[in-house]
C-alpha positions in Angstrom: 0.0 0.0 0.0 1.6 3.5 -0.8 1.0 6.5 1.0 -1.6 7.8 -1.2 -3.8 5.0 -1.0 -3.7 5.0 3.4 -7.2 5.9 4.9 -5.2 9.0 6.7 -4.5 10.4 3.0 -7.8 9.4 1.5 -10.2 11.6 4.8 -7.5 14.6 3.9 -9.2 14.4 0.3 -12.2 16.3 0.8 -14.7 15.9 -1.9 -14.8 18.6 -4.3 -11.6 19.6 -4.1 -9.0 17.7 -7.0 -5.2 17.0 -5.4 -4.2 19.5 -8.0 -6.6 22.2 -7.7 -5.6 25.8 -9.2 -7.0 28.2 -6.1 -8.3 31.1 -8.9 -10.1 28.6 -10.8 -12.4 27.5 -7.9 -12.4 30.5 -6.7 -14.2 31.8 -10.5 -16.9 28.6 -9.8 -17.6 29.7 -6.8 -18.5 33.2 -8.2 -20.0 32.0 -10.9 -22.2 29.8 -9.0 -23.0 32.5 -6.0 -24.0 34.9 -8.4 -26.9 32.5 -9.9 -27.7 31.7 -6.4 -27.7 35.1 -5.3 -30.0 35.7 -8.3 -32.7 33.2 -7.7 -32.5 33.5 -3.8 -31.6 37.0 -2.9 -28.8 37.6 0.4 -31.1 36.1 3.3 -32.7 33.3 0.8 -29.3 32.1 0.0 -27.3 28.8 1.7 -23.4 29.0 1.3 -23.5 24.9 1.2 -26.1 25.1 -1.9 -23.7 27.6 -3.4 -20.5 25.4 -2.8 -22.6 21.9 -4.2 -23.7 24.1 -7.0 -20.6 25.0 -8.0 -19.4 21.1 -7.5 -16.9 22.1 -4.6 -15.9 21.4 -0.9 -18.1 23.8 1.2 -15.3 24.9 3.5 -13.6 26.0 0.3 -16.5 29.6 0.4 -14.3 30.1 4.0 -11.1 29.8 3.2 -11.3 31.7 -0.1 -14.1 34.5 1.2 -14.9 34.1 4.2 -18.2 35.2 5.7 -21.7 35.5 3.4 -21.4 39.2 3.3 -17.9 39.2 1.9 -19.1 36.2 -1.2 -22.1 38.5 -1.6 -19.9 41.9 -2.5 -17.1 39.7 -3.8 -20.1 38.8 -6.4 -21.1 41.8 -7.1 -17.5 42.8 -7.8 -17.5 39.6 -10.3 -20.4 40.9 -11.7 -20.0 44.4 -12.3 -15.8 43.4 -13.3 -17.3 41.8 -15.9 -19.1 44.7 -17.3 -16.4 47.4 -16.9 -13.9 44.6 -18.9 -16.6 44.5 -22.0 -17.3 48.2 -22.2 -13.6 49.1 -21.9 -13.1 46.7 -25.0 -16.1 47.9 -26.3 -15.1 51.7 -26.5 -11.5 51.2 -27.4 -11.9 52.2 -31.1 -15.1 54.6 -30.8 -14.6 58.2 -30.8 -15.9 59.5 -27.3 -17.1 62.9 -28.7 -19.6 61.1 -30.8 -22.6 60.3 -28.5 -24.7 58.2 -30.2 -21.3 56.1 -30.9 -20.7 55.4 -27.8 -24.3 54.8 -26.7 -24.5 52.0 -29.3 -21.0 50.9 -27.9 -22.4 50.4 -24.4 -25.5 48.9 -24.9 -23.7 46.4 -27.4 -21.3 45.7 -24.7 -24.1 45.5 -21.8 -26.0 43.3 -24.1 -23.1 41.3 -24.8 -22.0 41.0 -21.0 -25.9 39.8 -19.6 -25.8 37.5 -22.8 -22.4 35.5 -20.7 -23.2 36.7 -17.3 -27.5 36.3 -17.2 -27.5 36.6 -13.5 -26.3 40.5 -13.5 -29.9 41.8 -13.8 -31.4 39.1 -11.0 -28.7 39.9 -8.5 -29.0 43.7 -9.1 -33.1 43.4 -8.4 -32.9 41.4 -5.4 -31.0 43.3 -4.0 -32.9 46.4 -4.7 -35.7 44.7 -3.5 -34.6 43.9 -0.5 -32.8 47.5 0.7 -31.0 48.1 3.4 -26.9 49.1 4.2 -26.6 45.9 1.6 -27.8 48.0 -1.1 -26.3 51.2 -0.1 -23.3 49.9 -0.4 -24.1 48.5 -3.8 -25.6 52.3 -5.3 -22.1 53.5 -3.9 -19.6 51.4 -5.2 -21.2 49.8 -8.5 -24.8 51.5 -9.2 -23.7 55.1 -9.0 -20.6 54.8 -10.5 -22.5 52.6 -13.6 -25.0 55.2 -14.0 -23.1 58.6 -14.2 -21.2 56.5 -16.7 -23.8 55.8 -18.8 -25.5 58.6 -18.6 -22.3 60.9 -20.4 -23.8 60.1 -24.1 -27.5 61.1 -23.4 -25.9 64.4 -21.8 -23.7 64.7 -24.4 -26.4 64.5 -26.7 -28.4 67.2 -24.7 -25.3 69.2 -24.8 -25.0 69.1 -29.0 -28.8 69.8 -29.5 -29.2 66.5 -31.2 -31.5 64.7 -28.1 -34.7 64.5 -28.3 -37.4 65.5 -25.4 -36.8 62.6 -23.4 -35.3 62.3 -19.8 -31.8 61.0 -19.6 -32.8 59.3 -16.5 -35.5 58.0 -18.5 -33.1 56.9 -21.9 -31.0 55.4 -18.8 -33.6 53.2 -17.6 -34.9 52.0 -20.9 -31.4 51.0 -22.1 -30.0 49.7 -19.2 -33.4 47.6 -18.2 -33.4 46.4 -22.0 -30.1 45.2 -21.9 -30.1 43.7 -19.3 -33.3 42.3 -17.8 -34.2 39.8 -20.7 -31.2 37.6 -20.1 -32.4 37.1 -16.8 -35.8 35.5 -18.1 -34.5 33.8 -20.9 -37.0 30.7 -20.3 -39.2 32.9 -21.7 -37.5 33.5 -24.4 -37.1 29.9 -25.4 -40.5 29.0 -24.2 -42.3 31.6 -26.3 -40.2 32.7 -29.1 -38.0 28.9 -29.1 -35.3 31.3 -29.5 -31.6 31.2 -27.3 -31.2 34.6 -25.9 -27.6 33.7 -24.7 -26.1 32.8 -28.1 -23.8 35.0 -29.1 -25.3 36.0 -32.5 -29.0 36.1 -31.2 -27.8 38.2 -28.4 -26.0 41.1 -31.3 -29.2 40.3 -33.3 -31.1 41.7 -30.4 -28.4 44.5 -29.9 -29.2 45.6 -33.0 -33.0 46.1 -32.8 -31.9 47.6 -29.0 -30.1 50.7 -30.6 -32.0 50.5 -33.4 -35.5 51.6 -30.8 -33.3 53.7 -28.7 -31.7 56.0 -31.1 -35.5 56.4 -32.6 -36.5 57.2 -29.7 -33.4 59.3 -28.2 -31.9 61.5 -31.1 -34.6 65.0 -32.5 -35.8 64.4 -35.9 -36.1 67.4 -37.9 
């Protein structure tokens, strides 16, 4: 019998976690798997054992790499809203920044885009929201606000060149962000009532498309 195969050895395996695991790549699953579970359950719903079987990992792995619920739950939303800062840096690389309705169709292709990979974005946001509290607070502070000034520079911008029509920013905000994102997070209905795959890549710029195609109707004056 060789070491590896001595009952001592075998208890030290715990299941879940391979002999040769890479640290950042469980630590990714367990994101990725929080931020579904954080989606469907909200903070208080949510059961850090569900979150670690879901991802296919040793629960005391969620310690070790986050420690407590609170710190998973804003290491997700750091995840998450990584995620969309990464695609709309790409996305506005080559655009010129002086040109509003450029960069408006850059962002919503790249929020579109992002909630097409990431579909949990729009339920994590909402439960949140729904539920209120310091937990949200901190979210508006260090994501939310920070996400919506952002987005908001075109529609100014816009304003600014006389080229807007009479609608709201706040209001252009909320129709482009929602759009982009809150489909993806009900994509059964998409497959159960149009038998179409929201998350494939090319439905997902197909419906970018007819996004910006609506918005900049609805967002630039007509003369």
């Amino acid at each position: 019998m060789t070491a590896s195969d001595t009952p001592a050895h075998a208890a030290a395996r715990r299941p879940g976690r391979p002999v040769k695991s890479d640290p950042e790549t469980q630590r990714q699953q367990l994101l990725g798997a929080a931020a579904a579970h954080f989606a469907r359950q909200g903070f208080e719903g949510a059961s850090l054992r569900a979150i670690a079987d879901e991802a296919g990992l040793a629960h005391g792995l969620i310690r070790h790499y986050f420690g407590a619920k609170d710190a998973l739950w804003e290491a997700v939303a750091g995840y998450l809203f990584g995620h969309v800062h990464v695609a709309m840096a790409e996305a506005l690389t080559d655009v010129d920044l002086n040109d509003p309705v450029a960069r408006m169709e850059a962002q919503v292709r790249a929020t579109v885009r992002t909630a097409a990979r990431i579909p949990h974005l729009a339920g994590f946001v909402m439960q949140a929201g729904i539920a209120g509290g310091a937990r949200y607070d901190w979210l508006v502070e260090h994501y939310l606000r920070p996400a919506y000034d952002f987005s908001l520079e075109p529609f100014h911008q816009m304003r600014a060149q006389g080229r807007a029509a009479g609608i709201d920013p706040h209001f252009a905000f909320m129709l482009s962000t929602n759009a982009a994102i809150g489909p993806f997070a009900q994509a059964a209905n998409a497959r159960a009532l149009a038998g179409i795959e929201l998350t494939d890549p090319g439905i997902a710029d197909a419906y970018a498309d007819a996004l910006i195609s609506i918005l900049k109707y609805g967002v630039l004056r007509h003369s």
